[in-house]
N, C-alpha and C positions, 0 to 999 in steps of 0.2 A: 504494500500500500504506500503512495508516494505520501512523503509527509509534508511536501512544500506543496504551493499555487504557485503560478507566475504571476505578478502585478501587473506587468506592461509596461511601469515607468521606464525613462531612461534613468538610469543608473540605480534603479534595486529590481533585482531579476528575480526573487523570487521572496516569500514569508514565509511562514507555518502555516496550516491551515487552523483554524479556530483565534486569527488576527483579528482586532479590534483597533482601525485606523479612523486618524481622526487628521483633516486638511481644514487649515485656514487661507480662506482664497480673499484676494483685493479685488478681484475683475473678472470678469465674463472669461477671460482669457485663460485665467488659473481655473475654471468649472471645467470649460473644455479641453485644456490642456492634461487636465487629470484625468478627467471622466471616459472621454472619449478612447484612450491606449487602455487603460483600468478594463471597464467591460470589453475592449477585442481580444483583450487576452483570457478574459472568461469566456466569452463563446469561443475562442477556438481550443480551450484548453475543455471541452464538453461539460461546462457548467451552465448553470439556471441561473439566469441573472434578474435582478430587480433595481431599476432607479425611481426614484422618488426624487421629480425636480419642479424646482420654481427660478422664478425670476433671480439673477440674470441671465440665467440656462435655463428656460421651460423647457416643457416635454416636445414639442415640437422642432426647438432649435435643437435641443440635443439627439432629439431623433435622428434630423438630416445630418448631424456632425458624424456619426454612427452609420449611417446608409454611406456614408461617402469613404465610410474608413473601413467598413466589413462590408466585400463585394457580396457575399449573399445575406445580408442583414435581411430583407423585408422577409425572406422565407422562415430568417431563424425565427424573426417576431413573429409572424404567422403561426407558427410552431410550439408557441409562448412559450422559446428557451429564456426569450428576453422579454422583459413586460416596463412599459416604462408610462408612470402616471404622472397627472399636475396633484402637487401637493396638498392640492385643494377638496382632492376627491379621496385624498385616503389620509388627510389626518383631520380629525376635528379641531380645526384653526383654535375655534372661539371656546373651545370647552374643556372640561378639566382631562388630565393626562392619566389616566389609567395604565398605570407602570408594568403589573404583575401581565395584564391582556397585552398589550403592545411589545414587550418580551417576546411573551407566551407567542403568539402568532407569527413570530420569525422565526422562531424555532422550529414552529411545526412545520412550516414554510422549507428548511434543509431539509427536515424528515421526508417530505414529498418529494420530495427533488431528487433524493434518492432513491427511494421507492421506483420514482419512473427512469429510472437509468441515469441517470445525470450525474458528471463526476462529483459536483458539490454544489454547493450554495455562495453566492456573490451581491452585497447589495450597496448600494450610496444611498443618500438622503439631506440635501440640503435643510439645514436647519433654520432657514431665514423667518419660517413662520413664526417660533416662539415671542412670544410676549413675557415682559418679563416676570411676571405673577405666575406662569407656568414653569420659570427655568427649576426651580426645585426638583419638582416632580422629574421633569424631564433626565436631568441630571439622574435621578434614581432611577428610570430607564435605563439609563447609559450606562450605568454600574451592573446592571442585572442581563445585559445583554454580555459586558464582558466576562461575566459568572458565567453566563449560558452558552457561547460559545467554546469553550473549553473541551475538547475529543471530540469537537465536530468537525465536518468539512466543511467549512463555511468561512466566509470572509467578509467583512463588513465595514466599510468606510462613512460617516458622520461630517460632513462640509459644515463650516460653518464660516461668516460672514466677518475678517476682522473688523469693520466699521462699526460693527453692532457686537463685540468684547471688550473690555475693560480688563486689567492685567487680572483683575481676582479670578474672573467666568473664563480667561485662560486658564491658570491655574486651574479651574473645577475641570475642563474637557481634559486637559493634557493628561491627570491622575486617574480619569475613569477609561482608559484608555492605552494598549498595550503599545500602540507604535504613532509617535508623529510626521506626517508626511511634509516635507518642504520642500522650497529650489534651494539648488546648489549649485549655482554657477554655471546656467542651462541646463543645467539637470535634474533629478530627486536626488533628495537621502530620505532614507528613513531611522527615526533616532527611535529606538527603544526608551518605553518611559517608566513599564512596571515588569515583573516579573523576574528578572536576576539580577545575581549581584553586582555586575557595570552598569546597571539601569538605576542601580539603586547609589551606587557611587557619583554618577554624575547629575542625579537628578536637579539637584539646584543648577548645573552648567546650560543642562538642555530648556531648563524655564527661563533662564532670564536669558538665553540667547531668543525663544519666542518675544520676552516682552522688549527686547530692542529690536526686532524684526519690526514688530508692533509699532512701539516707538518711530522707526522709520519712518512707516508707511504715514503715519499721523502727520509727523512736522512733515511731509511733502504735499501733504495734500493741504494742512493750513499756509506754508508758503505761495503754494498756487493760491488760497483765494485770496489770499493779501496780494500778490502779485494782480489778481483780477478785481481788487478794489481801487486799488491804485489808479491803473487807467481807466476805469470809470467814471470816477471822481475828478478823476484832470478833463477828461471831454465834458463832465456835464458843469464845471467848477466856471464862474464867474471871473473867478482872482485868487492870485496866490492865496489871500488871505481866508476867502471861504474854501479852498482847497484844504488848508490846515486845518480848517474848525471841524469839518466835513468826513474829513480823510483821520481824524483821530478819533470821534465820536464812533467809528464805525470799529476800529481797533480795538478802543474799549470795550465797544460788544462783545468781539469776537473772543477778547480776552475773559471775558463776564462770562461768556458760555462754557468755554475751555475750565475755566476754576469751576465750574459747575459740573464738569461733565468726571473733572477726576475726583471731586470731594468722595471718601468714601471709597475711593479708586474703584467703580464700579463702569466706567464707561458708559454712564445713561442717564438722561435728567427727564424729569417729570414735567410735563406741560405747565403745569400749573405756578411750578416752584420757575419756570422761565418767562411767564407771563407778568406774575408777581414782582419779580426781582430789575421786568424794565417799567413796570409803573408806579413803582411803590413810592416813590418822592411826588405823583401828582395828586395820590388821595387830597380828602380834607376832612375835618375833624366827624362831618355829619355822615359818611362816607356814602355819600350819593352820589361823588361827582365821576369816580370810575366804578361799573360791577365789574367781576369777575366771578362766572359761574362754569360750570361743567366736572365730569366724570374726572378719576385720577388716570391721566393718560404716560406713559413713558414712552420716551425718543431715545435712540441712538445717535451713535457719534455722528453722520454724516445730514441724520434731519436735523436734529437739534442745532446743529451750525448753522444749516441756511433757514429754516426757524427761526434763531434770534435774530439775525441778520434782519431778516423780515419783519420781525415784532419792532425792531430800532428803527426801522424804515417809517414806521406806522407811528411809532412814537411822535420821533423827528417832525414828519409830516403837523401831527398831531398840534405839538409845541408850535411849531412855527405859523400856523394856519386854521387849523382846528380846535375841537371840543380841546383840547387842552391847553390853545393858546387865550395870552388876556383876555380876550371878547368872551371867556366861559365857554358854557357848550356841555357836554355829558357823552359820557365812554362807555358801551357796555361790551366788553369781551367776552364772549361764550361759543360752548364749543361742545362738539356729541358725537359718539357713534354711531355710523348709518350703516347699511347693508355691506357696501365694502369698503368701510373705510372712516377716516374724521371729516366733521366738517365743521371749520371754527369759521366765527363771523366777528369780525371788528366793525361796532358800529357805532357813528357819531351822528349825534341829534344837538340842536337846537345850538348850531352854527350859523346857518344862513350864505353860504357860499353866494357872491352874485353870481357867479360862471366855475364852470371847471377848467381848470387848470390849462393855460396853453398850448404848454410842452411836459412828455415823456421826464420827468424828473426820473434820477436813480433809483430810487426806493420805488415807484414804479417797475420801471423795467425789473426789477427784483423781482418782484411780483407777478409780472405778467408773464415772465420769459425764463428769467432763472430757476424757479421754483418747478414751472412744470419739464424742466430738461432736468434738476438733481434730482425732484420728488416724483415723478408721474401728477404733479398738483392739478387740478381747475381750480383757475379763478376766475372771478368776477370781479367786479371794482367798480361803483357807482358815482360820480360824485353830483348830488342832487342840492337843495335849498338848503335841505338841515345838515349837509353835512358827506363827509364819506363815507361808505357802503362798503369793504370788500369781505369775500367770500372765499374759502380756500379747504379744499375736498381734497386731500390726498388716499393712497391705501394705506391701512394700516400695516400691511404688509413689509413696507416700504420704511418705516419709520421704527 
């Protein structure tokens, strides 16, 4: 009985079987880049394969990345060697994680696969759905699958989204978890996390080389949007001098989010707690002049950025123009779960605008343009007598 699989990466040729793999991907690039070699060398090594994908690999794009890369894919799907679902249809997004069932059902899942001839069992599953009120449970999944995999022939890989972990929800995958999969220099490695004694020697080596990988990825992608406020700010800026005022106000934020996003080193702030934290100097004593109402919502790293960005926009505007500038005016922010997704409304009353606004200001184009290319957002955005209107529906998926 052979006792390895082949992965298919470049550079790890082969595991144990009864692997418990767990991939932190940045991009659509690292989904397909893994996924795609991952399952051809389970169909052709005569295993039963299972994906479970979402956005930014749905089932459809990773289908054709697979039809292009296994010349007879359609017959093996046909076949249901391979079965590849939207994560929509086989996990209950919105409801509680039933650990001991969701195990239970993989398991029996190799047991079948065997039974019908198949040399073993092979599955991926982007984790993008979780919420954070679910990661608990989930996590106890993850422990009980690599209990349960153990003298099976089976192999199981876990994707999960660096934008949306914070060092500690590293830490929690990297321990329930027998092998971490990375690049190495156009390549993979695969570092051993639990199980023997080198794994257990360099375990603090292999975490904090994730949380500076992590690290990385973060300050590159806040230098990008500082580098993409900057010239925004200079094309829509008057004068050096409203450039400066303009161009650090928006710093601020970004920096206001950032201490929010690591308080707690959790990688994730709460609607609520970033809503509060850009209007809490316009309250007044009777507190009528701003609400803030709605559900406890949590954001990851990459909403929660262009979210405050957003809310400072709306501020901004707000101060300068509106219900929050001298002339008074009233703010009510709220916000709620609908069918797929948030939908918060910023709304000012009893402004009086004579006209709306000439010109495409920043905070604008925030709104209309950059929200729906980071977030998948709709908006809307009214500006009527009493005041500003806008409307902003993102997935929750997504956040």
């Amino acid at each position: 009985m052979m006792d390895y699989t082949p992965v298919g990466l470049a550079g790890i040729d082969e595991l144990p079987w009864g692997s418990h793999l767990c991939q932190f991907f940045a991009s659509v690039d690292d989904l397909r880049e893994t996924i795609v070699p991952y399952f051809k060398a389970g169909l052709e090594n005569d295993e039963r394969c299972l994906l479970v994908a979402m956005d930014p690999l749905g089932a459809e794009d990773a289908r054709s990345a697979l039809r292009a890369a296994v010349g007879d894919f359609d017959r093996r799907e046909l076949a249901k060697q391979i079965e590849i679902h939207d994560v929509r249809t086989w996990y209950d997004a919105g409801g509680v994680i039933d650990a001991e069932r969701m195990a239970g059902g993989l398991l029996r899942s190799e047991e079948q696969s065997r039974a019908d001839g198949y040399n073993g069992f092979r599955t991926n599953g982007n984790t993008g759905w979780l919420r954070r009120e679910q990661w608990t449970n989930f996590q106890d999944y993850e422990t009980r699958v690599s209990l349960g995999l153990k003298g099976r022939r089976m192999i199981s890989m876990c994707s999960y989204c660096m934008d949306s972990c914070g060092p500690r929800d590293v830490l929690d995958v990297v321990r329930r978890h027998d092998v971490t999969v990375g690049r190495d220099r156009g390549g993979w490695t695969a570092v051993a996390t639990s199980g023997d004694e080198v794994a257990r020697r360099s375990a603090t080596e292999q975490r904090l080389s994730l949380l500076v990988q992590e690290l990385e990825h973060r300050i590159k992608n806040s230098l990008a949007t500082v580098q993409a406020l900057a010239g925004s700010t200079i094309r829509s800026a008057r004068s050096l001098d409203e450039f400066g005022k303009s161009f650090n106000g928006r710093i601020e934020a970004l920096a206001r989010t950032h201490s929010m996003l690591i308080a707690g080193d959790q990688g994730h702030v709460v609607l609520r707690e970033l809503v509060e934290n850009e209007l809490a100097m316009y309250g007044d004593e009777k507190a009528d002049r701003v609400t803030i109402a709605g559900p406890d919502i949590v954001l990851s790293a990459q909403p929660a950025m262009a979210f405050g960005m957003a809310l400072h926009e709306l501020t901004t505007n707000a101060v300068k123009h509106g219900a929050l500038s001298a002339r008074g005016g009233k703010l009510e922010v709220v916000w709620r779960r609908i069918a797929d997704g948030l939908a918060f409304e910023w709304i000012e009353k009893d402004v009086y605008l004579l006209a709306q606004p000439a010109r495409m200001g920043f905070g604008t184009q925030l709104l209309r343009r950059l929200l729906p290319h980071q977030l998948g957002a709709r908006v809307d955005m009214n500006f009527d007598s009493g005041g500003l209107r806008a409307k902003i529906e993102i997935p929750l998926d997504r956040a």
